[in-house]
N, C-alpha and C positions, 0 to 999 in steps of 0.2 A: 231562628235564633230564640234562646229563652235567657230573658233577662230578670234578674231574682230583686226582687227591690222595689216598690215604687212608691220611694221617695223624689227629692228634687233632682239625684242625678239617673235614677229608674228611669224617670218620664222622657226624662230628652236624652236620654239613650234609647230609647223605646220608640220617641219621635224622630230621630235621627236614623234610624236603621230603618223603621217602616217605610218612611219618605224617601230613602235610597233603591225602593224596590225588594227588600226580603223578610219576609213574613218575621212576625216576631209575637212571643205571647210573653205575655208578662205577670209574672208570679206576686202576686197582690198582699201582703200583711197589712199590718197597722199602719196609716199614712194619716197626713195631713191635708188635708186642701182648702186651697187656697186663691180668687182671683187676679189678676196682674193688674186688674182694675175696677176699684170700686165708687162707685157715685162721680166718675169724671176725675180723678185719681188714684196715683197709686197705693196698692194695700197697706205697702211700709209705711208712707206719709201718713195714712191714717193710723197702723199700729204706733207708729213716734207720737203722734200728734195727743193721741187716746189716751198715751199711758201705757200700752198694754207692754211695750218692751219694756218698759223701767220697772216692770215688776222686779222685785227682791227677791235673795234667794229666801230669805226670815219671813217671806209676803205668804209662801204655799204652803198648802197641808202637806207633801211629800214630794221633796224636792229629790228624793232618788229616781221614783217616778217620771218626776218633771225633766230630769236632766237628761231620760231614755226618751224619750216624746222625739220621731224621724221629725226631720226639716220637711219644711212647707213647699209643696209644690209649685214651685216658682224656677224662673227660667228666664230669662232676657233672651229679644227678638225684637228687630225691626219693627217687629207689626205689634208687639208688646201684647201676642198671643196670651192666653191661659193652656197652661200643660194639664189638668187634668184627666179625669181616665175616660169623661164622655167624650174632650177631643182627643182621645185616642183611639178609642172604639169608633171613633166617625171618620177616620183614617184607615181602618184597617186592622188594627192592634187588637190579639185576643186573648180576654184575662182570663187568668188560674187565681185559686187562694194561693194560701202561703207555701213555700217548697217545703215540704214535711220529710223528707229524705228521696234517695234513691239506691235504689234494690231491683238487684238481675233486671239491668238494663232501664230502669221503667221509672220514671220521674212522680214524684206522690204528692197531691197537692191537698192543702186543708180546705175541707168543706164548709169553713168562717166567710167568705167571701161578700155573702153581703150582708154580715153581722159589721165588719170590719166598715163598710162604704156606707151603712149605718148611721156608724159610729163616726167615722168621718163629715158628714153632712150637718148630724146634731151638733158638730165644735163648733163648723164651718158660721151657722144658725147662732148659736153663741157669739162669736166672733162680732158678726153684723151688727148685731143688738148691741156689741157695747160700742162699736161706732158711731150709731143712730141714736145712743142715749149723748153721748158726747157732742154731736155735732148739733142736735134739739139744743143741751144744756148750754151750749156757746153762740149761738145764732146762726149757724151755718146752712140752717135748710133751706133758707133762701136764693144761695146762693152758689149752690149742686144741686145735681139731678136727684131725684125725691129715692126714696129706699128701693132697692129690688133684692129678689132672692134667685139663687141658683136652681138651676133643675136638679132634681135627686138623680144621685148615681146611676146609670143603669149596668145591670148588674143582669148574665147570660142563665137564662134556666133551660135545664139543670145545668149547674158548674162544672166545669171540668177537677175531675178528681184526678185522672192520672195523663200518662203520654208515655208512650213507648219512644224512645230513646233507639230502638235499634233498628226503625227504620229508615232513618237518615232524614226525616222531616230535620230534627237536630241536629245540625252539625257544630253549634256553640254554644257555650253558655257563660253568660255575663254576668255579673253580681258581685257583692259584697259579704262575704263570711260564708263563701261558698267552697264545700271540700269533699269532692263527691270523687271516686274510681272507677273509671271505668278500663273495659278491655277492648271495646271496639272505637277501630280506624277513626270511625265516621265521627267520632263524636269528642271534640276537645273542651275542658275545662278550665274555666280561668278563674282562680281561686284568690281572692284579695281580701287579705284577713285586716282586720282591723288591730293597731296597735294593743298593746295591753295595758294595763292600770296605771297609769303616769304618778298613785299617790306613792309605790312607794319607791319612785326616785326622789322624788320631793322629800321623801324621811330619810333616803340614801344619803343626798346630798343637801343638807344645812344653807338655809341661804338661795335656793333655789325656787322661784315662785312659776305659775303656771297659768299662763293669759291665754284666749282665746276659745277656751272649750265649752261647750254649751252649758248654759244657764249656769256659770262659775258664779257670779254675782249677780247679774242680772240676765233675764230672757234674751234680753239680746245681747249678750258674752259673747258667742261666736260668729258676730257679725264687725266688720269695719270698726263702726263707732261705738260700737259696745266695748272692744279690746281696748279703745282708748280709753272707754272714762274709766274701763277697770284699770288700767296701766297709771291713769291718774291719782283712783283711789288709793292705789297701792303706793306710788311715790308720798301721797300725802303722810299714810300711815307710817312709814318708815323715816318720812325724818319727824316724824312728831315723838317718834318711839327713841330713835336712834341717834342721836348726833356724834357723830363719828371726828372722832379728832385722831391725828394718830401719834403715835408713841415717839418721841424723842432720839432718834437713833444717828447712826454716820446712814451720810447722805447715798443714795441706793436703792436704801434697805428699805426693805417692808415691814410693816407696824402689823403684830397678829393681837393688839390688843387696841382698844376703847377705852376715853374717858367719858362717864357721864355726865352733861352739864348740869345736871341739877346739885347732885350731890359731891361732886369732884371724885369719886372713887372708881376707881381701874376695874372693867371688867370687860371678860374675854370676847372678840367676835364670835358673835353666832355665824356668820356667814360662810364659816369651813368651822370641821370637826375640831376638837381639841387635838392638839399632836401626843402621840404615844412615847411615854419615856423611854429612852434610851438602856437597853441593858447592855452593862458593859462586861464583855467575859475576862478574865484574867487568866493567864496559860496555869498551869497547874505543873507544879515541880513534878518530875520524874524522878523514879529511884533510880542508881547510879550504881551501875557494874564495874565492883574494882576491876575485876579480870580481863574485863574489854577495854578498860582504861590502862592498865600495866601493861599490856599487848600494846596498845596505841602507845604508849612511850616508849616500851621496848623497838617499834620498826623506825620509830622519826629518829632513835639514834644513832640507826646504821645506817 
């Protein structure tokens, strides 16, 4: 099996299939990693505790960047394992770089591979450091296990560039924004395209707000309690903006408009479009045939 991905659902699909018995290689791009446990707790407790989620989306230099950045290798297990890729190559698991295409049968992998796990380990080394400044700054070194660091990557020389496909080593392939054709039996795709731009429903539909997607507000937006304090922020902003009273009507009916408390003056819900006026058509006179009219009173009189 070739799984295209590894991020946080790459790895334990990766983990999950090698451990069942079927070989699996796993096609490597840009990831994050990440331990399940650092200094005698967990990674989150420490990114909560750090700061590092409550970063702002106003806090980065380029928060288009920031908002593409794959999730963190993480994964819950009883044994509150780490997924990364040395336990998975200490399993079995054999990585490719990134799926660069595939052409007449044969799977293309990029030769980044340990540009990429690199790059990964320098965050990883970032990451630490600002744990270990945080927990020096607050007194906590006392009272956790003293700093440690991860093993670097290891990383297969030479990488594998390509895989033929039509030998039946493959017989599936798993991933994420994966659209490949092929013509033989042996070899099925599973193509799981990722939604498209959600901004412009949000401009489609007026009133329409969007919770839960990475780094919306803060780094941790698309996590549990991230979607709350944005759901919070956002309740706050909206009635500090908005006070909604509604319009006077017979009882039933729906009020399409607001009054502002500050000022008393009526102005329309934002929360649905304006309605389109009504055109009203009026029938248009016909011209009028004596001749078929004297014929019609000539037969009603006989």
């Amino acid at each position: 099996m070739l799984v295209v991905g590894a991020s946080a659902t790459g790895v334990q699909i990766a983990h999950e299939i090698q451990r069942s018995g079927r070989p699996v290689t796993l096609a490597v791009g840009e990831h994050v990693r990440g331990p399940r446990e650092y200094r005698g707790r967990d990674i989150h407790w420490w990114m909560e505790a750090a700061g590092v989620l409550d970063e702002r989306y106003d806090e980065v230099d380029d928060i288009v960047r920031a908002r593409r950045v794959p999730s963190m290798q993480l994964a819950g297990s009883p044994e509150r394992a780490t997924f990364d890729l040395n336990a998975l190559t200490g399993i079995g698991v054999r990585l490719a770089g990134r799926l660069a295409g595939i052409r007449d049968g044969r799977a293309q992998f990029s030769g980044s591979l340990r540009n990429k796990c690199e790059l990964a380990d320098l965050k990883l080394g970032r990451l630490l450091d600002t744990i270990d400044e945080w927990a020096t700054a607050n007194g906590l070194d006392d009272s956790v296990p003293p700093p440690q660091r991860c093993v670097p990557t290891t990383v297969p020389d030479p990488p594998l560039l390509g895989l033929d496909l039509r030998s039946g080593e493959i017989r599936t392939i798993v991933g994420r924004r994966v659209s490949a054709r092929t013509t033989h039996g042996s070899t099925w795709t599973c193509s799981m395209q990722r939604f498209g731009p959600t901004r412009r429903w949000c401009r489609r539909f007026p009133g329409m707000f969007l919770i839960g997607m990475p780094f919306l507000r803060r780094r941790k937006s698309s996590f549990i309690d991230g979607a709350r304090d944005d759901a919070q922020d956002l309740a706050i902003e909206l009635a500090a903006y908005w006070i909604v009273k509604p319009r006077p009507g017979p009882p039933g009916s729906r009020s399409t408009a607001t009054r502002d408390g500050k000022s008393g003056r009526r102005r329309r819900c934002r929360c649905r479009p304006p309605a389109r006026p009504r055109t009203i058509r009026r029938p248009v006179a016909q011209p009028v045939d004596e001749c078929a009219t004297e014929g019609a009173d000539a037969r009603r009189l006989r």
